[in-house]
C-alpha positions as CSV (number, residue, x, y, z in Angstrom):
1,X,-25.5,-8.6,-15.0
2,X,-22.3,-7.1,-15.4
3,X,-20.8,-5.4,-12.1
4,X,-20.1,-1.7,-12.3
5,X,-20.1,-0.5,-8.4
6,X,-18.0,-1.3,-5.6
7,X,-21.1,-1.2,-3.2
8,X,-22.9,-4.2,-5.0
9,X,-20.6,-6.1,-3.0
10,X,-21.7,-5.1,0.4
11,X,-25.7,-5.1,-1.2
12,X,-24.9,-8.8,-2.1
13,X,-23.3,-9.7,1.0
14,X,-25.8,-7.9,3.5
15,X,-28.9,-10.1,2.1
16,X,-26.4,-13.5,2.7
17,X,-24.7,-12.9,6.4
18,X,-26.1,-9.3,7.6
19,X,-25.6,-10.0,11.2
20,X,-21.2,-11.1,11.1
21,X,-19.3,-8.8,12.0
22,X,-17.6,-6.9,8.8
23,X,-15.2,-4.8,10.5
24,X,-14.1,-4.6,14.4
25,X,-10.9,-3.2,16.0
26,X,-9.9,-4.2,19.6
27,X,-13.0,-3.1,21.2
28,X,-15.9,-2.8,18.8
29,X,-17.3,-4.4,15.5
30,X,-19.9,-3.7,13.2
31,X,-21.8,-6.1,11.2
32,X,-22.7,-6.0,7.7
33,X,-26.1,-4.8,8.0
34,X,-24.5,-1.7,10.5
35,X,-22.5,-0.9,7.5
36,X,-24.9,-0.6,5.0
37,X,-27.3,1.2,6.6
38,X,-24.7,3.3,8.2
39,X,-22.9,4.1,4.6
40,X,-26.8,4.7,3.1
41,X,-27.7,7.4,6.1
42,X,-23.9,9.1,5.5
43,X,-24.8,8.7,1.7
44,X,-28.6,10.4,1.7
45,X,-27.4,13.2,4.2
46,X,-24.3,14.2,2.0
47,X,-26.6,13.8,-0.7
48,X,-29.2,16.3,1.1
49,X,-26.4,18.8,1.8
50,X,-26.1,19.2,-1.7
51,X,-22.6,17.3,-2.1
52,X,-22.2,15.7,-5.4
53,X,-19.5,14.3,-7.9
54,X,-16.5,16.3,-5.3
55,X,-13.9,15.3,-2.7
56,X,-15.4,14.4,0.4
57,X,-12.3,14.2,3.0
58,X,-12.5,11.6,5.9
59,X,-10.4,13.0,8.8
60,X,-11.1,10.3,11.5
61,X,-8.8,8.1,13.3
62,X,-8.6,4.7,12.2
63,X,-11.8,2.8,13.1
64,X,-14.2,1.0,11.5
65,X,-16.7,3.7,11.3
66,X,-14.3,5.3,9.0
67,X,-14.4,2.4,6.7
68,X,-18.3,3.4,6.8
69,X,-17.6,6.7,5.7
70,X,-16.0,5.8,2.5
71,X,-18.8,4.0,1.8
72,X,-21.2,6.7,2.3
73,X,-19.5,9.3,0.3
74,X,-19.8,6.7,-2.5
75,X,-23.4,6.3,-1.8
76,X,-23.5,10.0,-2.3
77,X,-22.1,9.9,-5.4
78,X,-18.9,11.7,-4.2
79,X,-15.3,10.3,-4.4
80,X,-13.6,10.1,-0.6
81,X,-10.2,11.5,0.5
82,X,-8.9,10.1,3.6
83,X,-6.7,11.9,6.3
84,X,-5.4,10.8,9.7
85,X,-3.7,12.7,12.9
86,X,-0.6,11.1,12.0
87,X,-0.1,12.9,9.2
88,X,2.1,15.8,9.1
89,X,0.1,19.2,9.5
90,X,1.9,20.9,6.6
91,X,1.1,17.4,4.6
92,X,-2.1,17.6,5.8
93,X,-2.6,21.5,4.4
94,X,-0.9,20.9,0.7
95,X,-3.6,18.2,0.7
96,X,-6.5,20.8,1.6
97,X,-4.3,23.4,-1.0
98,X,-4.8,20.6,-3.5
99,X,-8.7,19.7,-3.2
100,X,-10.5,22.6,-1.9
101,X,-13.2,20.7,-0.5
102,X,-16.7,21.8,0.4
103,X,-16.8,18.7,2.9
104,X,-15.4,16.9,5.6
105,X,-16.4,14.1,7.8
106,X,-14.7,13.7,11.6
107,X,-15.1,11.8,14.6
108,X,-15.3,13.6,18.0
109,X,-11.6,13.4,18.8
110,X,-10.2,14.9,15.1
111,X,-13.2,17.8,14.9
112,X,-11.1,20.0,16.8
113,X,-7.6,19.8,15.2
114,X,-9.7,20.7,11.9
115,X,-9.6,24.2,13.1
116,X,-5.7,24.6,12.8
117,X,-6.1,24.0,9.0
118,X,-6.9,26.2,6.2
119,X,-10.3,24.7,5.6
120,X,-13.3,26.9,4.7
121,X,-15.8,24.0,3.8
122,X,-18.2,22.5,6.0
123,X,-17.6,19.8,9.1
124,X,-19.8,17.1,9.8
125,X,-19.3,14.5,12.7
126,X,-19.9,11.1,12.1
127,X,-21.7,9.9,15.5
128,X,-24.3,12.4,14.1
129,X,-25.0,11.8,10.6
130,X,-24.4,8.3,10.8
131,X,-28.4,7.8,11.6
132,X,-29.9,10.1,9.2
133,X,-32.7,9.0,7.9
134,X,-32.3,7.0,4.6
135,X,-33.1,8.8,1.0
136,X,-34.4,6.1,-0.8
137,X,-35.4,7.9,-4.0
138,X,-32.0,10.1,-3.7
139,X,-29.9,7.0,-3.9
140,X,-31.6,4.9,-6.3
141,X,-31.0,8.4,-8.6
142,X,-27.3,8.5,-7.6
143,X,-26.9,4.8,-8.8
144,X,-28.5,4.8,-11.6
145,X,-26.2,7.7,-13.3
146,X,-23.4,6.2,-11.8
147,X,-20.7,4.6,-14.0
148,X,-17.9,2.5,-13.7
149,X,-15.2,5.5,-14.8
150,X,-16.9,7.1,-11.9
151,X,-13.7,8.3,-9.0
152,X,-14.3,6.9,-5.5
153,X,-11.6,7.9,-3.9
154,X,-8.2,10.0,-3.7
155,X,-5.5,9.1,-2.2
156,X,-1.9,11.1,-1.7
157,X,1.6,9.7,-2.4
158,X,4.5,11.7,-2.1
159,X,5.7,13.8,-5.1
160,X,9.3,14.5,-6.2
161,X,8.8,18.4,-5.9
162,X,7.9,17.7,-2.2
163,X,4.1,18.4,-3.3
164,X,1.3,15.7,-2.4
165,X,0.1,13.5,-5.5
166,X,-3.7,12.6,-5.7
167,X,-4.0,9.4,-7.6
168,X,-7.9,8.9,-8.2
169,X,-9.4,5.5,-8.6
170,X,-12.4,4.7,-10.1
171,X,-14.6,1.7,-9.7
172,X,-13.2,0.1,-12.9
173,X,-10.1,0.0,-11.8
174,X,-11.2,-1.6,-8.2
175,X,-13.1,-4.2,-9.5
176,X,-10.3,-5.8,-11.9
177,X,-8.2,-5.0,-8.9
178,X,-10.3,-7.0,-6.6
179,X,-11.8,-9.6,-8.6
180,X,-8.1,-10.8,-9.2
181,X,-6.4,-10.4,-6.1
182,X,-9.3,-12.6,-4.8
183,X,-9.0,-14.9,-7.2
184,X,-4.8,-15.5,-6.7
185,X,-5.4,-15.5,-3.0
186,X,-8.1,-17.7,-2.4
187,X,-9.9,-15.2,-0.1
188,X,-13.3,-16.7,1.2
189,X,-16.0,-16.1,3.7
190,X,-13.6,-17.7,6.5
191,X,-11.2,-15.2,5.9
192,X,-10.3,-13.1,8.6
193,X,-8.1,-10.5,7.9
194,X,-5.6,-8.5,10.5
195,X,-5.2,-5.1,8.9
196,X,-2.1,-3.3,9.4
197,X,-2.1,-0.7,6.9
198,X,-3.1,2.9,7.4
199,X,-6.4,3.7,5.9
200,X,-5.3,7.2,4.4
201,X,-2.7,4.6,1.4
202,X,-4.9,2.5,-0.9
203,X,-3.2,-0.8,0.9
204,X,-6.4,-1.5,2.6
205,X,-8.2,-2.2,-0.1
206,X,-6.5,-5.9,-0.1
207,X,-8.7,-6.6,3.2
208,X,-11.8,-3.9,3.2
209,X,-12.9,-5.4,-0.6
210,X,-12.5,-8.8,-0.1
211,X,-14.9,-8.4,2.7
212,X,-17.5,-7.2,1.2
213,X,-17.1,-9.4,-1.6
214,X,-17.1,-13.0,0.3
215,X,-18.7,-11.8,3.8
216,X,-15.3,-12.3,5.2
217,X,-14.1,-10.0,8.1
218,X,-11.9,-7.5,9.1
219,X,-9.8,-6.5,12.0
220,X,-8.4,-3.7,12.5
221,X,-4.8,-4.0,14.3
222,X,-4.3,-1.5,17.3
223,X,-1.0,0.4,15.8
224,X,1.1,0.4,18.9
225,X,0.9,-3.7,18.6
226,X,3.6,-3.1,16.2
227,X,6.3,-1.8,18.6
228,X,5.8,-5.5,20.7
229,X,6.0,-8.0,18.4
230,X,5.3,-11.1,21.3
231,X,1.5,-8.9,22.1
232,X,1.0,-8.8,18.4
233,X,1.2,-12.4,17.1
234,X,-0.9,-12.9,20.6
235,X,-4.0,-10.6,19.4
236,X,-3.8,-12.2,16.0
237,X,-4.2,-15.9,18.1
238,X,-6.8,-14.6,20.1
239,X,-9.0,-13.0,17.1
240,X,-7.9,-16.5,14.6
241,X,-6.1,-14.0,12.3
242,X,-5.9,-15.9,9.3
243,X,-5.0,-13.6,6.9
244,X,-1.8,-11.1,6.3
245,X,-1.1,-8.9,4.0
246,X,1.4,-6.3,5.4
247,X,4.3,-4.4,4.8
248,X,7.4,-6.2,4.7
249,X,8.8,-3.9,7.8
250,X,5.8,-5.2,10.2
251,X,6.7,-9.0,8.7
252,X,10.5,-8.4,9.9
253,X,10.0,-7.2,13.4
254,X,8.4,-9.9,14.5
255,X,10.9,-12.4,13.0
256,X,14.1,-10.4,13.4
257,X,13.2,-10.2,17.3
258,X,13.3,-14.1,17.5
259,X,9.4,-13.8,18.3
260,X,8.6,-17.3,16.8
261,X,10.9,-19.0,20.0
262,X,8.2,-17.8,22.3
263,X,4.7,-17.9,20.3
264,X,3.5,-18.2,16.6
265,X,0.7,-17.2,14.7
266,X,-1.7,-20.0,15.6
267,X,-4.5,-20.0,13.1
268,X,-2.0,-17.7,9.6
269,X,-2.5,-19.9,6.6
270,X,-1.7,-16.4,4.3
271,X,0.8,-14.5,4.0
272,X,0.9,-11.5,1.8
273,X,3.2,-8.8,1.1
274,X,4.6,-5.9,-0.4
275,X,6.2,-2.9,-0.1
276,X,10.4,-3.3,0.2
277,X,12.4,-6.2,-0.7
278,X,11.8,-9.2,1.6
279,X,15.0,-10.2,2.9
280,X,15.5,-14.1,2.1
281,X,17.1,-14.7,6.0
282,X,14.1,-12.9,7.6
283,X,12.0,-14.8,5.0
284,X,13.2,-18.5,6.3
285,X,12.3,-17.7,9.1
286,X,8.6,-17.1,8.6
287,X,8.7,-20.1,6.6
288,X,10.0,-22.1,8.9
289,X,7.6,-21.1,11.3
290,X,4.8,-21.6,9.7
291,X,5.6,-24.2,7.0
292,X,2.2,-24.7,5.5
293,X,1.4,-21.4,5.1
294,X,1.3,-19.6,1.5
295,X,3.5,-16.8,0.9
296,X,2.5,-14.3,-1.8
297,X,4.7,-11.2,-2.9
298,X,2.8,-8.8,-4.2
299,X,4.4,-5.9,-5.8
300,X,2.7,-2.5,-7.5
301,X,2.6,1.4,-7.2
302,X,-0.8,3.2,-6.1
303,X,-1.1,4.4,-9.6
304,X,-1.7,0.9,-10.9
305,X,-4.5,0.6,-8.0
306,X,-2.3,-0.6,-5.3
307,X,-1.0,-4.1,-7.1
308,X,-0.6,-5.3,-10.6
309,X,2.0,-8.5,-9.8
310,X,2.2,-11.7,-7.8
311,X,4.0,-14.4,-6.9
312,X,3.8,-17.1,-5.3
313,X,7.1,-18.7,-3.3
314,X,7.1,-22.0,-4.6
315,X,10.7,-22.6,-4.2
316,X,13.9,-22.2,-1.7
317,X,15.9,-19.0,-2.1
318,X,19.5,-18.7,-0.9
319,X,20.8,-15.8,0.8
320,X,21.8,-13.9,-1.8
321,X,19.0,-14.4,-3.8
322,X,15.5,-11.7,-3.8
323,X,12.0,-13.3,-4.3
324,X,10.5,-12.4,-8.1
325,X,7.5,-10.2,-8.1
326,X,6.1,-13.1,-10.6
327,X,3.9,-12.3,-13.1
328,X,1.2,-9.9,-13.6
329,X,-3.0,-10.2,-13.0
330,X,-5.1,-11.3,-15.1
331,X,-6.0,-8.4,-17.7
332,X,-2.8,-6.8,-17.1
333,X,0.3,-6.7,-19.4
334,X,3.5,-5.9,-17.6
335,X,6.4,-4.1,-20.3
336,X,10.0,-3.8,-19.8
337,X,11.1,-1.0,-21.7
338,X,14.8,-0.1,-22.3
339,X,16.0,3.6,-23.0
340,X,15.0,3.6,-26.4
341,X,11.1,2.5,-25.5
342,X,11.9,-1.0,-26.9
343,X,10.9,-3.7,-24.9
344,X,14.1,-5.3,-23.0
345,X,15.4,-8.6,-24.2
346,X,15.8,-11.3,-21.8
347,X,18.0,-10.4,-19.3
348,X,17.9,-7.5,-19.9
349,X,17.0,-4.3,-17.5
350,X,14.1,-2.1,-18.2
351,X,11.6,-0.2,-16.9
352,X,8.4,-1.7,-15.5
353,X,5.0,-0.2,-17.7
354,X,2.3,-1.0,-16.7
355,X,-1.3,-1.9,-19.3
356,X,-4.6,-2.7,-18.6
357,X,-7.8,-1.4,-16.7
358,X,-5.9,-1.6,-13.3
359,X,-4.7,2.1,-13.9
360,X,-5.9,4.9,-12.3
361,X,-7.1,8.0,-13.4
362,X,-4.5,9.9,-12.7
363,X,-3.3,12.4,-10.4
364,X,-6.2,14.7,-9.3
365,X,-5.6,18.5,-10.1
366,X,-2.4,17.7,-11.9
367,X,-2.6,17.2,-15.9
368,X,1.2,18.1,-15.8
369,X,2.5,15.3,-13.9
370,X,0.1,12.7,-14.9
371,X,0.8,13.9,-18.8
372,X,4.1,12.6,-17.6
373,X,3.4,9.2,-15.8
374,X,0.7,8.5,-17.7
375,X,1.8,8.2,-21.6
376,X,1.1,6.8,-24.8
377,X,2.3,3.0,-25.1
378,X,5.5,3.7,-27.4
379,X,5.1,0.2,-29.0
380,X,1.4,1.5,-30.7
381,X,0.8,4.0,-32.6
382,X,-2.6,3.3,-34.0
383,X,-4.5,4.4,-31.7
384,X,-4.6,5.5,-27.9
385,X,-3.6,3.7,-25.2
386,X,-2.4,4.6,-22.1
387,X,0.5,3.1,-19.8
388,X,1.5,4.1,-16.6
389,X,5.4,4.1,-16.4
390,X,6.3,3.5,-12.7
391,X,10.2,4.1,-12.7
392,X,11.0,1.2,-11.1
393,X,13.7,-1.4,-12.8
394,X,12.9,-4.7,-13.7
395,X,13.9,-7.8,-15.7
396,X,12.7,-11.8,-16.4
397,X,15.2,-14.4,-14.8
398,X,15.5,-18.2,-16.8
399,X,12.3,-19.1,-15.5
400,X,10.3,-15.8,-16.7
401,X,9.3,-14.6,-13.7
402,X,9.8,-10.7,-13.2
403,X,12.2,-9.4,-10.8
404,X,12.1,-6.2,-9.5
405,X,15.8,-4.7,-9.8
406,X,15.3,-1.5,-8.5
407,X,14.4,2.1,-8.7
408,X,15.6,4.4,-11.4
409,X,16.4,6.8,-9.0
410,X,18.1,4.3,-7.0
411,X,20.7,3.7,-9.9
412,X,24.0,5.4,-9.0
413,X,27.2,6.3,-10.8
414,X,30.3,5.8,-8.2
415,X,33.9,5.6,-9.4
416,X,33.2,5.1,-13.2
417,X,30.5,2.0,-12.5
418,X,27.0,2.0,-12.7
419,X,25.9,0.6,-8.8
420,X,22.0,-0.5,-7.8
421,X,22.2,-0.2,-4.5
422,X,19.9,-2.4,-3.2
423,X,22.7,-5.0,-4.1
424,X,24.3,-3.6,-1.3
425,X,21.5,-3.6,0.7
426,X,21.0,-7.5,-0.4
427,X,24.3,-8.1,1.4
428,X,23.7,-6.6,4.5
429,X,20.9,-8.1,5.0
430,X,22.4,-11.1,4.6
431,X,25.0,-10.5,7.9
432,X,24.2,-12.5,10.9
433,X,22.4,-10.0,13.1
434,X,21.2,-7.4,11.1
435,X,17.9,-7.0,11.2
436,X,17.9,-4.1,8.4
437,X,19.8,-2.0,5.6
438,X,19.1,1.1,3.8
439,X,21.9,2.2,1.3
440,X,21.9,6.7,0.4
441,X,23.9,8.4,-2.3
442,X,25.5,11.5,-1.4
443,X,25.4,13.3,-4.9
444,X,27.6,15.9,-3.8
445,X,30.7,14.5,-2.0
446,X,30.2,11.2,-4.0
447,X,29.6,8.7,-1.2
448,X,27.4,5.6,-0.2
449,X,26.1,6.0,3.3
450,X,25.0,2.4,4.6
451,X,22.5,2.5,7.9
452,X,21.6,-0.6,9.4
453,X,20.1,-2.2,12.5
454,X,22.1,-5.0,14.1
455,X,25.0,-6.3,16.5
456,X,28.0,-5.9,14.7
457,X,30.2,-2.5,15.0
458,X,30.2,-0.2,11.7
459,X,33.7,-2.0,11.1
460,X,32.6,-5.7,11.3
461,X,29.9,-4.6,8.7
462,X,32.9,-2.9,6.5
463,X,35.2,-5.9,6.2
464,X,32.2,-8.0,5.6
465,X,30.9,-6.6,3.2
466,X,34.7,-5.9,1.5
467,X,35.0,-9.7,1.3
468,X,31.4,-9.8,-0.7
469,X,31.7,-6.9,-3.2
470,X,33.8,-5.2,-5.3
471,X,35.7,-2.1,-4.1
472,X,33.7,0.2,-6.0
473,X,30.6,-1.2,-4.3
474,X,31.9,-0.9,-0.3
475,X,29.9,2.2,1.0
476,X,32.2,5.0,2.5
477,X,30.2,5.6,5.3
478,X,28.3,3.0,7.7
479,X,26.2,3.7,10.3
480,X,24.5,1.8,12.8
481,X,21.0,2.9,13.9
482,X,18.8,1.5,17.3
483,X,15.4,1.4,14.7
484,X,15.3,2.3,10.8
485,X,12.9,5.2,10.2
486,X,9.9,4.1,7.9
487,X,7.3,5.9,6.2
488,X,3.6,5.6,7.2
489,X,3.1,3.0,4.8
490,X,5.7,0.8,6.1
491,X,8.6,1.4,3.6
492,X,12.1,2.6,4.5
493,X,12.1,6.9,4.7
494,X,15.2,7.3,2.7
495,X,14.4,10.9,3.0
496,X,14.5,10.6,7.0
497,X,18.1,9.1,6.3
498,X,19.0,12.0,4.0
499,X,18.3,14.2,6.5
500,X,20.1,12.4,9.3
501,X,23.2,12.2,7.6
502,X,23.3,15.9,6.3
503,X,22.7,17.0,10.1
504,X,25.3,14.8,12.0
């Protein structure tokens, strides 16, 4: 029978291996048959509070009880909405503004910070719903009108008016979503994956659904591992970590800090990873350390249900180089469309469209915007089809592979030429010592402002990079920084940079 529900997985799995643990953090796991029967009591008590078919938001901290709770808000027929404390409040109150929810689940240390948000729906606390007894009848109703265009959850990126997208997923788009990324990576039941995503991004899904799939497991990485690089690649040795897919950012501070000299991951035989540009130097050196390992760039916006591209490295890259984002899924057609909605010729620059049943629905609440994102493919008109345009640049090198070349709103005019500036950021990155780079466009005064991390003096960095690019190209402002600020979900805050240079 066809699947249609992201929870057949864990009802498959639970009959197979329902005592392994499914998910654990540094001091606790739950097994598989915890989890189901925890997400089926969450499930039938939402469901006997009268919730149905609406936002339930998980405001919990990340454990994997919270993982449960997504779960259970399916169960109930509901789509889930996660929150953290790390969030900012004002982030956390457009999000509220947005949904208007009716529910909320928390855990005994977020129930209290609810109370400084305006939120006028109902609180529930995990540790005590979490044993409810089961509604059979309730949930075997729930399923059966359940389809696969069904939301499960919502999840915010950041919009370009400063406002909070909600881009909903539904279990169609999950399943193709899964189903391949399973199938390029070679998950399995031995898998054990270190998560180092925050659960409130859809990047989680790359370890959570896997594990229910295959019976695999999941750890959950303390966060503040990530500030000691040496502690981290020791608690993914002692739990046999086998599994990676992070940001590129938590990749690079473990290499950049010349971590592999004094321990290496023991038991990695995977490596994913996405987010920002991998730089080839920092690369090299997580090849060289762990030469047997596969390394997989994935690339793909939330809107297209996390990722929509792969690729494998199958090859050497030289400094200068960046690693393709390959090709795309199975069931997914990547276009390159120029300014005149023609696809691109070879060679050619375009933006990256994205077809097939990995989209979402859209953004929640927001017809406007996702009117916008979310438009006709300009090479049919016989009928309608959607495709999700995601404003980044791309283009096919000799080999056909896709390579991402940017974001359109990355694209600069300085001194008469057009400038990407993650070419400039390519060159930093490729100084001895430099650890990072982030290239900003000052609109007004009509400069490139290059922050880095790294040994050399702002003046080193100058004349090297005059002997690599052209005049036009040499940033008029560099500035050394102790750490690059980064975004929750590991990429660069080019916003944080804004503001840093405006104030100083």
């Amino acid at each position: 029978m066809m699947q249609t529900n992201i929870l057949e997985y864990l009802e498959h799995t639970v009959t197979r291996v329902p005592d392994k643990v499914a998910f654990a953090n540094d001091v606790m796991g739950l097994t598989f048959r915890e989890t189901y029967d925890q997400a089926r009591a969450v499930g039938s008590f939402l469901h006997s509070e009268g919730f149905y078919k609406q936002p339930v938001v998980v405001f919990m901290k990340k454990h994997p009880t919270t993982l449960v709770s997504f779960f259970g808000t399916i169960y109930a027929g509901c789509y889930y909405v996660p929150l953290d404390d790390e969030m900012p409040s004002h982030r956390i109150d457009l999000i509220l503004r947005t949904l208007k929810p009716q529910a909320m689940i928390c855990d005994e240390d977020t129930q209290e910070l609810v109370k400084q948000f305006a939120y006028e729906g109902k609180t529930y606390i995990y540790s005590e719903i979490c044993t409810s007894p089961v509604n059979e009848e309730a949930l075997f109703a729930i399923r059966d009108k359940q389809i696969d265009t069904d939301p499960i959850y919502i999840v915010f990126t950041s919009g370009s008016t400063g406002v909070p997208k909600g881009v909903t997923a539904c279990h169609r788009s999950v399943l193709d979503y899964v189903e391949n990324l399973c199938d390029v990576l070679k998950f399995n039941e031995d898998s054990i994956f270190g998560n180092q995503t925050p659960l409130y991004f859809d990047a989680y899904l790359k370890e959570v659904m896997p594990t229910l799939k295959y019976g695999a497991t999941t750890i959950l990485i303390p966060k503040q591992l990530f500030m000691f690089p040496i502690k981290l690649v020791e608690f993914l040795n002692e739990h046999k970590i086998n599994t990676v897919c992070w940001v590129v950012s938590a990749l690079t501070m473990i290499s950049a800090f010349r971590t592999f000299e004094k321990v290496k991951p023991e038991f990695l035989h995977t490596v994913a990873f996405a987010s920002e540009v991998f730089p080839i130097k920092q690369f090299n050196l997580w090849k060289a350390a762990l030469p047997s390992a596969r390394f997989i760039n994935l690339y793909g916006p939330t809107e297209t249900t996390g990722i929509c591209c792969y690729y494998e490295v199958d090859r050497e890259f030289g400094l200068d180089e960046t690693l393709p984002i390959g090709r795309p899924f199975r069931n997914t057609e990547i276009l390159l469309l120029n300014e005149r909605d023609e696809l691109a010729a070879p060679g050619e620059q375009g933006e990256i469209c994205v077809r097939g049943t990995r989209l979402t629905l859209g953004y929640y609440c927001n017809p406007e915007v996702t009117a916008k994102a979310f438009v006709q493919n300009p090479l049919n008109s016989l009928y309608p089809e959607l495709i999700y345009r995601t404003g980044d640049l791309g283009k096919l090198n000799e080999r056909g592979e896709l390579e991402f070349a940017g974001r359109k709103d990355y694209q600069i005019k300085h001194m008469g030429h057009r400038i990407e500036l993650g070419e400039i950021e390519v060159i930093a990155n490729m100084r001895e010592g430099v650890k990072t780079a982030c290239c900003i466009f000052d609109n007004v005064k009509k400069k490139i402002i290059l922050f880095y991390v790294g040994d050399a003096t702002p003046a080193e960095m100058t004349t090297y990079i005059k002997e690599k690019l052209p005049r036009y190209m040499v940033p008029n402002v560099v500035r050394q920084l102790d750490e690059m600020p980064f975004t929750p979900n590991g990429k660069i805050d080019r916003n944080g940079l804004k503001t840093m240079y405006e104030n100083k």
